[in-house]
N, C-alpha and C positions, 0 to 999 in steps of 0.2 A: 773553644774560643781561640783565635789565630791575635795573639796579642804578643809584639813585640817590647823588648824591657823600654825602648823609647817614648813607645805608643801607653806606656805604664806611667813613666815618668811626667811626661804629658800633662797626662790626666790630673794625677796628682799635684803639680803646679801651679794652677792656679788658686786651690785651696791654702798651698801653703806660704803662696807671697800674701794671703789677703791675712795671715796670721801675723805673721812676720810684722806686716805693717802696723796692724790692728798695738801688738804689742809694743813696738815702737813710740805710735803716737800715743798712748797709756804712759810711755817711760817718758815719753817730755813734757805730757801735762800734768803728770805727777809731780816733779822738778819744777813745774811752772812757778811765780810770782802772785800772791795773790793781788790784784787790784781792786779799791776801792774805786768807783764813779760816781760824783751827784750831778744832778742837775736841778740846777735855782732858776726855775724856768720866770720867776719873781722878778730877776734880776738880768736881763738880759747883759752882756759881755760889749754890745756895741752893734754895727752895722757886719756886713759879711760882705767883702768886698767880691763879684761875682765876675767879673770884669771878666778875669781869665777862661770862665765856661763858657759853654752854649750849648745849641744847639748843632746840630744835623740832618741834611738832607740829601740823598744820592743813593748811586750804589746801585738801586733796582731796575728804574727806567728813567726814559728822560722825561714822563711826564711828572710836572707838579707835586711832592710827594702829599702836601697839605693843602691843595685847594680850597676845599669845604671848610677848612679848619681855622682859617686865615685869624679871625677875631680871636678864637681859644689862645691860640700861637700868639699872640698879641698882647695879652690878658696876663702871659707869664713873663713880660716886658724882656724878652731877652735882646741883649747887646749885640751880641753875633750869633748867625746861625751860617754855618757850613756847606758848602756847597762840592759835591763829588761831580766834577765836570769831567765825564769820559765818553768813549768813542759811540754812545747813541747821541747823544747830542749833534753829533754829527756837524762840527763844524768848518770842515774843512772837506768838502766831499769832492771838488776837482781842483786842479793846478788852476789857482789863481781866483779860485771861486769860494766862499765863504756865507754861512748858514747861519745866522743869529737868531732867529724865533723864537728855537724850542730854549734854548739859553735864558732868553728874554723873559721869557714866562716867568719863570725858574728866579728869577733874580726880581723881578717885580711881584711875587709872591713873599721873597722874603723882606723886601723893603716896605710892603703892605702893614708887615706888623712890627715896623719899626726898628728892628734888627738893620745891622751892616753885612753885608755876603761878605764870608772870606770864602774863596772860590779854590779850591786845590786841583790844579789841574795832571789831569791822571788820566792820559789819554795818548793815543798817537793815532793820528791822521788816514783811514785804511788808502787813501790815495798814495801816503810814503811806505807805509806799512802794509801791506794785503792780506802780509798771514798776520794772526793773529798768534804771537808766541812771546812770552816776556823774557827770552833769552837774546832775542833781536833787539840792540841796541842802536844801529843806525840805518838810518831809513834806506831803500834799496836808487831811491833814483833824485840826485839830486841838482838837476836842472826842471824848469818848468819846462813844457812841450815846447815855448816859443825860446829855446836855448840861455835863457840867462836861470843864473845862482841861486 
């Protein structure tokens, strides 16, 4: 066998971080605190103010994420449900030209079930932007074709 001490040492490493750790987390849960918990499910505590969560929708495409779901999505009364507004939506596709539909959708879906959109927009324009690279911070052309700002 053509084994160098590297290609030894190697090998051997990940058996011996997964000790190391093993032992480790034994030595702080052993030191741990014990805690007691009940629950007086009797007695509840009060209401649970929800205000601050919600919901979520984006990220994959720009169709719809809950079409079908509308009434379920409705059913668990939520306050706000989120909205990932980025460059399929496509809003901005030439200078001076602007795309609302697939948005539209997307926001009358979530006011269907009684929710507010909070819309976070997370996008750049591939008309100012062409490549697609998140180290590009400003846009490459910034007059419209008809010269103004």
């Amino acid at each position: 066998m053509n084994e160098t001490p590297m290609k030894r040492v190697h090998s051997h490493l990940g058996p011996v971080l997964a000790i190391v750790l093993c032992v480790s987390l034994f030595t702080r849960l052993a030191g741990a605190a014990t805690v007691e918990l009940f629950v007086n499910a009797a007695q509840p505590a009060g209401a649970i103010d929800l205000t601050p969560y919600g919901l979520g929708q984006g990220g994959l495409s720009a169709e719809p994420m809950f079409n079908d779901h509308v009434d379920d999505i409705a059913a668990l009364r939520p306050q706000t449900i989120r909205l990932f507004v980025q460059e399929y939506f496509n809003l901005y596709p030439a200078h001076e030209v602007y795309h609302w539909d697939t948005l539209d959708r997307s926001i009358e879906n979530i006011l269907a079930t009684g929710a507010r959109p909070l819309m976070c927009l997370c996008f750049k324009p591939r008309v100012l932007y062409p490549q697609i690279n998140q180290d590009i911070i400003s846009c490459t052309r910034r007059t419209t074709p008809n010269g103004r700002r």
